[in-house]
N, C-alpha and C positions, 0 to 999 in steps of 0.2 A: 428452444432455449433450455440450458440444461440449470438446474435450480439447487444451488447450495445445499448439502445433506446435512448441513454442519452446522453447531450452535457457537464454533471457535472463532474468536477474533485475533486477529494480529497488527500488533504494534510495532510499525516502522519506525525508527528514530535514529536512522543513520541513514549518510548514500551509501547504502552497500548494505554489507554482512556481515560481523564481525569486527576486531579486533586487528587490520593489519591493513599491510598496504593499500592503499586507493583504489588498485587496480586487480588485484586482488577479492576486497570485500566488491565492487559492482559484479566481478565474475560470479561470484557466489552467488548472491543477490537472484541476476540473472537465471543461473542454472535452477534454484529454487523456484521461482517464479515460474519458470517454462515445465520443473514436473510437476506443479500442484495442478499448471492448465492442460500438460496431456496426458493427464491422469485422472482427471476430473475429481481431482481431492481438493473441494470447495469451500473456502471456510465461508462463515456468515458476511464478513465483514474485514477490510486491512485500513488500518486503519495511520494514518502518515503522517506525523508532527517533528519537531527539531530540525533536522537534516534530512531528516526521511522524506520531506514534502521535494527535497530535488531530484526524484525520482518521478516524479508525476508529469515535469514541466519538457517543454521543450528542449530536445540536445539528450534526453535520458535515453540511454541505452534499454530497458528494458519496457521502453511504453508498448510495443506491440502486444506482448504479453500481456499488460496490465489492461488494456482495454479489449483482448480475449476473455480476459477474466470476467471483465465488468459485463461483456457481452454474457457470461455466464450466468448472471445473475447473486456476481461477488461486488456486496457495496462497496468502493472505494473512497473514505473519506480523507478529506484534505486539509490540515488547518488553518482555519485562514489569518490566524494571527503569526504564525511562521512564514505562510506565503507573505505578507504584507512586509514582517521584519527583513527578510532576505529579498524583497522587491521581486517575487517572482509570478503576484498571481495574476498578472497578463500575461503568462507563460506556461499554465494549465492545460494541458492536453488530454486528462482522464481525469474521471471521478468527479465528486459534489465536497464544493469546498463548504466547510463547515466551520463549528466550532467547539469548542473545549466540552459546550454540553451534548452536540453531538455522541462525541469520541467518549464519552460517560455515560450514555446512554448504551450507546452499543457491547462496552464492558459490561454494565448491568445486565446484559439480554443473555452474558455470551456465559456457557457453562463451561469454558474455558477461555482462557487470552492467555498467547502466547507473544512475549516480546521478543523480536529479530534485531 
């Protein structure tokens, strides 16, 4: 198992990446996702609230990745008060659903956080 080098957290809060079409931001998303994992550029922690938690759940185009990741030893946190508002956390397929003091915690740890 390969072990996060990184003190950096990221903040999902979208499905996808950006600014722009639908199908569009999940390519992005995607494409991001797959060089940090065959590149083994590990952040500490991605962390997933708003709309970013339907990227986690079942039908998500980039779960394979995310649970390469999590196999990395990249924490994937999940919020559970977004899962619950969008009805989705019986539909969890990666990461440790959490909450707000979670995703607080891991900002506190992280010598950078970057939002996507």
């Amino acid at each position: 198992m390969t072990i996060p080098d990184s003190d950096t957290v990221l903040l999902i809060t979208r499905n996808g990446m950006g600014d722009a079409d639908p199908e569009l931001q999940q390519k992005l998303i995607g494409t991001y996702f797959k060089l940090l994992d065959e590149n083994d550029i590990l952040p500490a922690a991605i962390c997933f609230y708003t709309n970013g938690v339907r990227l986690v759940v079942e039908g998500s185009p980039v779960l394979d990745t995310l649970q390469s990741l999590e196999a990395k030893g990249v924490r994937l946190i999940l919020c559970s008060t977004c899962l619950n508002f969008y009805n989705l956390a019986d539909k969890v397929q990666v990461g440790i659903v959490g909450g707000m003091t979670d995703i607080i915690e891991a900002q506190r740890r992280a010598g950078k956080v970057i939002t996507l």
